[in-house]
N, C-alpha and C positions, 0 to 999 in steps of 0.2 A: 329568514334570508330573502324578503321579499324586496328588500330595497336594496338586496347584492343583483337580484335579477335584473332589477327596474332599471339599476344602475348600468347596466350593461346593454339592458335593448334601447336605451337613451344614447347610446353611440350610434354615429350614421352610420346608414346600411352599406356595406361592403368593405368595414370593416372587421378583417381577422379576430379567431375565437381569442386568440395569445393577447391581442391589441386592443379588444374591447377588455380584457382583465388588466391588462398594464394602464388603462384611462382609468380604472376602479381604481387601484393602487393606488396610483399618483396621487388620485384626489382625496383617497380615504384612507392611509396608511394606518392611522390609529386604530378607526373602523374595524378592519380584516384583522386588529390583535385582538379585537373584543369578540370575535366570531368564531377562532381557531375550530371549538365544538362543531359550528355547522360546518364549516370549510372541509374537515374531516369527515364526516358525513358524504359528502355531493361526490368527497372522491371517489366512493364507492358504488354511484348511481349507473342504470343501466347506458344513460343520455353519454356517449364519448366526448362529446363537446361539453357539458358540465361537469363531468369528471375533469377532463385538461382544464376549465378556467379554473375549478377549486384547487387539484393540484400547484399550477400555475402560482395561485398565488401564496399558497405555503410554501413556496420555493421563496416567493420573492420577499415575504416575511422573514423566513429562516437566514438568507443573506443580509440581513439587517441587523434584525432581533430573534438570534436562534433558540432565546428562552423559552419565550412562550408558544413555539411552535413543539414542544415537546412531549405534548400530548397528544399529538398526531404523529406521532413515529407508530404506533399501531397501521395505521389509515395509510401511511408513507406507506410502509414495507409491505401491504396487501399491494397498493398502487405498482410495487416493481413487477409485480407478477399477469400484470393487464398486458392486451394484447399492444395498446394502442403506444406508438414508441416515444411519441413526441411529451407523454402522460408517465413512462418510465424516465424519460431524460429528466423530468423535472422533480419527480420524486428523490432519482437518484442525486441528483444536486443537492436538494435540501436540505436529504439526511447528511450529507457531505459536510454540508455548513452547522449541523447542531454537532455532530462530532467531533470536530473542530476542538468545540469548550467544553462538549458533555459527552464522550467516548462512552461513557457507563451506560449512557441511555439509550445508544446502540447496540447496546448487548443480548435483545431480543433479535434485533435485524440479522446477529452475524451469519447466521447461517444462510439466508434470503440473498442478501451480500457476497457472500462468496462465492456462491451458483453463476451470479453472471460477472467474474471475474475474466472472464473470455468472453465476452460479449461484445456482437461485431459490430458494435454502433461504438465510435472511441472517444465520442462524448462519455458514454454511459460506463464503459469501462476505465478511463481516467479518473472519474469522479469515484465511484468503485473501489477504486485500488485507493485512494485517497484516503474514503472514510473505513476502507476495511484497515488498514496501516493505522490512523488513528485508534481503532478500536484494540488491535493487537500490542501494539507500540507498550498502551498501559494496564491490557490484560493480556499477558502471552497465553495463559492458562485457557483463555477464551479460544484460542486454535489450533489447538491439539488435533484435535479431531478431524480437522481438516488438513492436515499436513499431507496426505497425500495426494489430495487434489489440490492442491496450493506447488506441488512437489513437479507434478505435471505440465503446470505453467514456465521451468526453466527452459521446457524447447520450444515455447513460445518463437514466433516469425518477430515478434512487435517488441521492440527494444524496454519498452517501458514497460510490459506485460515481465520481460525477465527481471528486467531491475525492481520489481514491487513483489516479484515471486522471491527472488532472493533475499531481499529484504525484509518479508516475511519469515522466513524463514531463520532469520539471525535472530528476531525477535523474539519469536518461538523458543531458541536454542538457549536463548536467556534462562530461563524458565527449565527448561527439556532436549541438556543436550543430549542424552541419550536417545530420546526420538531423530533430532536432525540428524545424527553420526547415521544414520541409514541410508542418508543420502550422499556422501561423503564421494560417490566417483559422479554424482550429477553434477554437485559444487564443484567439484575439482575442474569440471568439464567448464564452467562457467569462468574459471580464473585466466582463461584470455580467449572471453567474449570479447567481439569486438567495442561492445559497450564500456565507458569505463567505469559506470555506475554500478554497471553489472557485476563485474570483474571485484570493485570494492567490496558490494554487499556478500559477494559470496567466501570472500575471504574470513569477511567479521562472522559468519554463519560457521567456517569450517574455525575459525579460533575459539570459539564459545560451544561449538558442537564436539570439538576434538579434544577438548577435557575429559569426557565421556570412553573414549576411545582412540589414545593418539597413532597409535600403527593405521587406523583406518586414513587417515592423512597422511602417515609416512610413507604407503602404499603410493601418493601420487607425486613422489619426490619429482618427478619428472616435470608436472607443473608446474611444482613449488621452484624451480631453477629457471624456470622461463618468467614467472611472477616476478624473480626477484632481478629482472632487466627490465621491466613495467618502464611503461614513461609514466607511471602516475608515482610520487615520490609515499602517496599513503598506501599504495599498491606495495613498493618495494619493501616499505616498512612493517604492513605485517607478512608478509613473504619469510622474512627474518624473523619474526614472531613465532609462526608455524614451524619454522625450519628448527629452532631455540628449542621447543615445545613437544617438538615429535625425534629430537634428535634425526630429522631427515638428513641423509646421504645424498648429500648436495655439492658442486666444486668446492673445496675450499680456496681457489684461485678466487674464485666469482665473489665469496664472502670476503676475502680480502681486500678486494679490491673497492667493493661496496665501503670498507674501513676506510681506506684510505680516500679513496677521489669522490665519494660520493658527493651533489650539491647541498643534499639534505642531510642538516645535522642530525634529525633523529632516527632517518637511515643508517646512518654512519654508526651511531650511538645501539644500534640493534642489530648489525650485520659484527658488532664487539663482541656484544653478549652472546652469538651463533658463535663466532668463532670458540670462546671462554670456553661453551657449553660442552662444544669437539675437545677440546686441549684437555677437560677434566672428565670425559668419558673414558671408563674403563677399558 
């Protein structure tokens, strides 16, 4: 790597460590794909400024060409755990960007990943939540274990912290409703979050969770009758879902009325089947 170095003190002085790596880049992209091995390496070096350029630039590799950066997902996910933050931001980017197309090859990171799903830098937490959702989306199996630190995250202050908890958690539920149904009065509590992302994913979470156990959903009839006047029309429609599903004791004014005037026809089309489900209960 002595012509990665040479490369970089060949920038005039008083340019930034990030900016002497972005002149390397620019000029040598090919270069940094035949090096991945060293770049991996420097991450790890005691020097803070040669760890951030080699991170640095597997970032800016990975955003490109996430292939051959995938041999540094080892070196990545030691790098989240450095003190230095600007050296965490770009690791966790990276791994963001290989996850993307190779979720599986994250599957050592998940647990590294998940730790700083609360993490108060919201670069590093968005990008976070990004590849952790990637890697769960196509392994739910892969976070089980983590459900209830993930569980924790719905009283998140940070809108996007709750909507990628809840969302995590429908994922999961795919896979292991019987796990999520545990959380069944946390979700309930989330179905009028003010978010309406929020409020969606928690829905999808108690319809896939509440197969497992539907009384533990019909316990929150009370939400489910507020859900189902949602201004979000996929809001109202599994509201009707759940309400179908747990026979919840809910108005039948409210479902009828959903029948009748709703704008969305597949509102309409689900607040029939609520109604059907009442008319042919015992």
């Amino acid at each position: 790597m002595g012509e990665f170095n040479r490369a970089i003190d060949d920038v005039p002085d008083g340019t930034s460590p990030v900016d002497k790596a972005s002149s390397y880049a620019a000029r040598h992209p090919s270069h940094l794909q035949n090096h991945v091995s060293d770049l991996s390496r420097l991450t790890g070096v005691t020097d803070t400024g040669a760890s951030r350029h080699a991170t640095w630039c597997l970032m800016e590799l990975a955003e490109k060409t996430p292939e051959p950066v995938i041999d540094a997902v080892p070196a990545l996910t030691t790098a989240l755990t450095t003190d230095d933050e600007p050296t965490r931001t770009y690791a966790t980017y990276a791994l963001t960007c290989i996850s993307n197309q190779y979720p599986e090859e994250l599957l050592p990171a998940l647990d590294t990943l998940i730790n700083q799903l609360d993490n108060e830098n919201q670069t590093i937490r968005t990008n976070t939540h990004s590849a952790v959702g990637h890697i769960v989306n196509g392994y739910p199996d892969t976070a089980v274990a983590h459900t209830d630190s993930i569980a924790t995250l719905l009283e998140s202050d940070t809108k996007r912290v709750r909507n990628n908890a809840t969302g995590l958690l429908a994922d999961i539920a795919q896979e292991h409703p019987d796990r999520i149904i545990e959380y069944a009065d946390d979700l309930a509590a989330r179905l009028t979050d003010p978010n309406i992302q929020a409020r969606i994913n928690a829905s999808i979470a108690l319809l896939r969770a509440g197969e497992a156990n539907p009384e533990a959903v019909r316990n929150h009839h009370r939400q489910l009758e507020k859900a189902l006047d949602d201004s979000s029309p996929e809001m109202r429609a599994n509201a009707c879902v759940l309400v179908t599903n747990t026979d919840a004791p809910v108005s039948i004014e409210i479902l009828q009325e959903l029948r009748a005037n709703d704008p969305d026809e597949t509102v309409r089309d689900h607040a029939a089947m609520a109604i059907r489900r009442r008319d042919n209960s015992p």
